[in-house]
C-alpha positions in Angstrom: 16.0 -31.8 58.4 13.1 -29.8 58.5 13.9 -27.5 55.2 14.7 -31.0 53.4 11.3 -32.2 54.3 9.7 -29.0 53.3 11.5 -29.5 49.6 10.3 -32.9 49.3 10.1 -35.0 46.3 7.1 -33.6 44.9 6.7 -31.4 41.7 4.7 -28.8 44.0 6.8 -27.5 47.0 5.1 -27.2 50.5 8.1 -24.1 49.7 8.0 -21.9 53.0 7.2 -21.3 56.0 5.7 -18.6 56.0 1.7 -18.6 58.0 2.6 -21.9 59.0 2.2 -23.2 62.5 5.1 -25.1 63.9 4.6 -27.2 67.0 7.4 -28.3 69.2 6.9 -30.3 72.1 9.7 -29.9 74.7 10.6 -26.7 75.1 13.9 -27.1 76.7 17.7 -26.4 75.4 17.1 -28.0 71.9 13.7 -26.6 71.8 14.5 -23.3 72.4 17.3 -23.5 70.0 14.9 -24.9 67.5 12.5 -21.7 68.1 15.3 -19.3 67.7 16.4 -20.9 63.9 12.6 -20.1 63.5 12.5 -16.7 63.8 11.8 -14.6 61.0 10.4 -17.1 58.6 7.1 -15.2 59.6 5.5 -18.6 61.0 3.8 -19.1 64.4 5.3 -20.9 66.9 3.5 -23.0 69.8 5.2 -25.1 72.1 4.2 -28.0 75.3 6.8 -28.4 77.6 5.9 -29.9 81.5 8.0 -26.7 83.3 7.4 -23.2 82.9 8.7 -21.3 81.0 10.2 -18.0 81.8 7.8 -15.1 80.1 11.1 -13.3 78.7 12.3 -16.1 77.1 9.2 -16.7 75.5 8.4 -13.0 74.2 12.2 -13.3 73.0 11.8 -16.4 70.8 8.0 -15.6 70.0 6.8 -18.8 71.5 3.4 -19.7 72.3 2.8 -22.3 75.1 -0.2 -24.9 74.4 -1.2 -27.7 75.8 0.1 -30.6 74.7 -3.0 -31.9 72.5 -3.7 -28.0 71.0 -0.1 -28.4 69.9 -0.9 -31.5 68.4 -3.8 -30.6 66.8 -3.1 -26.9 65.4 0.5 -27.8 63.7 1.2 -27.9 60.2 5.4 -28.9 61.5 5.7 -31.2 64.5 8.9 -31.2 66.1 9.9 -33.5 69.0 12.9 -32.5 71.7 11.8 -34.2 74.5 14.2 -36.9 77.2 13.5 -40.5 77.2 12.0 -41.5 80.7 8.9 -43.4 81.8 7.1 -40.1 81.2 7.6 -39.8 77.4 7.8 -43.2 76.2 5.5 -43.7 73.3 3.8 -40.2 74.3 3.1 -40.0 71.2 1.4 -42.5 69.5 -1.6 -43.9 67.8 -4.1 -40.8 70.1 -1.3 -38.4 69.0 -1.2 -39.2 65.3 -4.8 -39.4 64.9 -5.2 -35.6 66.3 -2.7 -34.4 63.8 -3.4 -32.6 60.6 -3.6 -34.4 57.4 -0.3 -33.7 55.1 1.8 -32.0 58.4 4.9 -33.1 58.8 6.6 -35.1 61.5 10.1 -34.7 63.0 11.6 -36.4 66.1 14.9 -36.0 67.2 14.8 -36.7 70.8 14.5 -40.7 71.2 13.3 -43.5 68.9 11.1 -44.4 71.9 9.2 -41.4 72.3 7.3 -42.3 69.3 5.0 -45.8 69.0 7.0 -46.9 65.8 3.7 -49.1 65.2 1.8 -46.3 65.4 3.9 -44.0 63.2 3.7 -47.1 60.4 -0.2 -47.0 60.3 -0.6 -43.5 60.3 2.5 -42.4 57.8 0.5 -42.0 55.0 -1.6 -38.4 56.7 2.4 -36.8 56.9 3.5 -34.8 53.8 6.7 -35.6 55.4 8.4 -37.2 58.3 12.4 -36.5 59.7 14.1 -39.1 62.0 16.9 -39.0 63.0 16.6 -42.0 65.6 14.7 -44.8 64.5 14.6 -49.1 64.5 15.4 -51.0 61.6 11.3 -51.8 61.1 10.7 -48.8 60.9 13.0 -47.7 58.6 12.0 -50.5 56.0 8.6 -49.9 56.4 8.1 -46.0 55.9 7.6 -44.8 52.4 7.5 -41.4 50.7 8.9 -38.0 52.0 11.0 -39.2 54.3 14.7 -38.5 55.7 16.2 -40.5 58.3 19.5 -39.6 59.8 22.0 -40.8 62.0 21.5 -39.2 65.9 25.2 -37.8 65.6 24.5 -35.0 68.3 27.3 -35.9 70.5 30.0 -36.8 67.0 30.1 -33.0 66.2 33.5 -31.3 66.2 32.9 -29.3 69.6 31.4 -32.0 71.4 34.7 -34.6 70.3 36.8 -31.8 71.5 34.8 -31.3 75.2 35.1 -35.4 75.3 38.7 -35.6 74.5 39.5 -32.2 76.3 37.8 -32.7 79.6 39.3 -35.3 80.9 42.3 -33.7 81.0 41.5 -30.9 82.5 40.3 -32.9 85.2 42.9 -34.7 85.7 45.8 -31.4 85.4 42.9 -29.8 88.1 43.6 -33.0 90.3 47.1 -32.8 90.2 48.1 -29.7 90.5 
């Protein structure tokens, strides 16, 4: 998603990432998996997450904590793995997408409601791009531009069907045996 929105549709490529800043906000399984795919493509890496963070883990993946507002503000890539709860609904909206830099680019993959999809509409214009991979039907129909939307298939990949169908069984065998 993120390399996809980088290409774009314009004749001038945003190309790399390379002294960019990439901000993501949730630093937990996906997060952390997110900051690994980062490493060397020689960008800097901040991060907001509401626990702390073990200080290994973050010299490992050369991670930066911020607050939530400096990651905001300082990233030219926005990336959003955070769990739906009354904590993070529409945490970030129309304060959130004001603070963020003209022609950054957008991605949430954690819940549709996260976002304020009214909010995202007024302000999609700053983005160079925006990925979404969870999204309402509004909001699909009324983005324009770089944008990708894709379906939230986490939980359809091959291992995941396997654990699902798998599982269950072995449960059951554990029970009976």
């Amino acid at each position: 998603l993120l390399f996809s929105l980088l290409r774009g549709k314009s004749k001038i490529p945003f190309s790399e990432l390379k002294g960019k800043t990439v901000g993501i906000i949730g630093l937990g399984n996906i997060g952390k998996l997110v900051a690994q795919k980062l490493l060397g493509f020689d960008c800097t890496v901040i991060a907001t997450d509401i626990f702390k963070q073990e200080p290994i883990i973050l010299q490992k993946l050369n991670v930066k904590m911020k607050k939530f507002n400096e990651v905001i503000e300082q990233s030219d890539v926005i990336s959003v793995h955070v769990p739906l709860n009354e904590h993070t609904q529409h945490l970030i909206g129309i304060d959130s997408f004001d603070k963020m830099k003209d022609n950054s680019f957008f991605i949430n993959t954690s819940r549709a409601e996260v976002v304020d999809e009214d909010a995202l509409i007024h302000f999609q214009h700053k983005f160079k791009g925006i990925g979404l991979d969870v999204f309402s039907k509004k909001l699909k129909e009324s983005l324009e531009g770089n944008i990708i939307l894709t379906d939230h298939v986490a939980a359809q990949g091959e291992d995941s069907f396997k654990n699902q169908c798998v599982q269950p069984i072995k449960i059951f065998l554990q029970k009976i045996m």
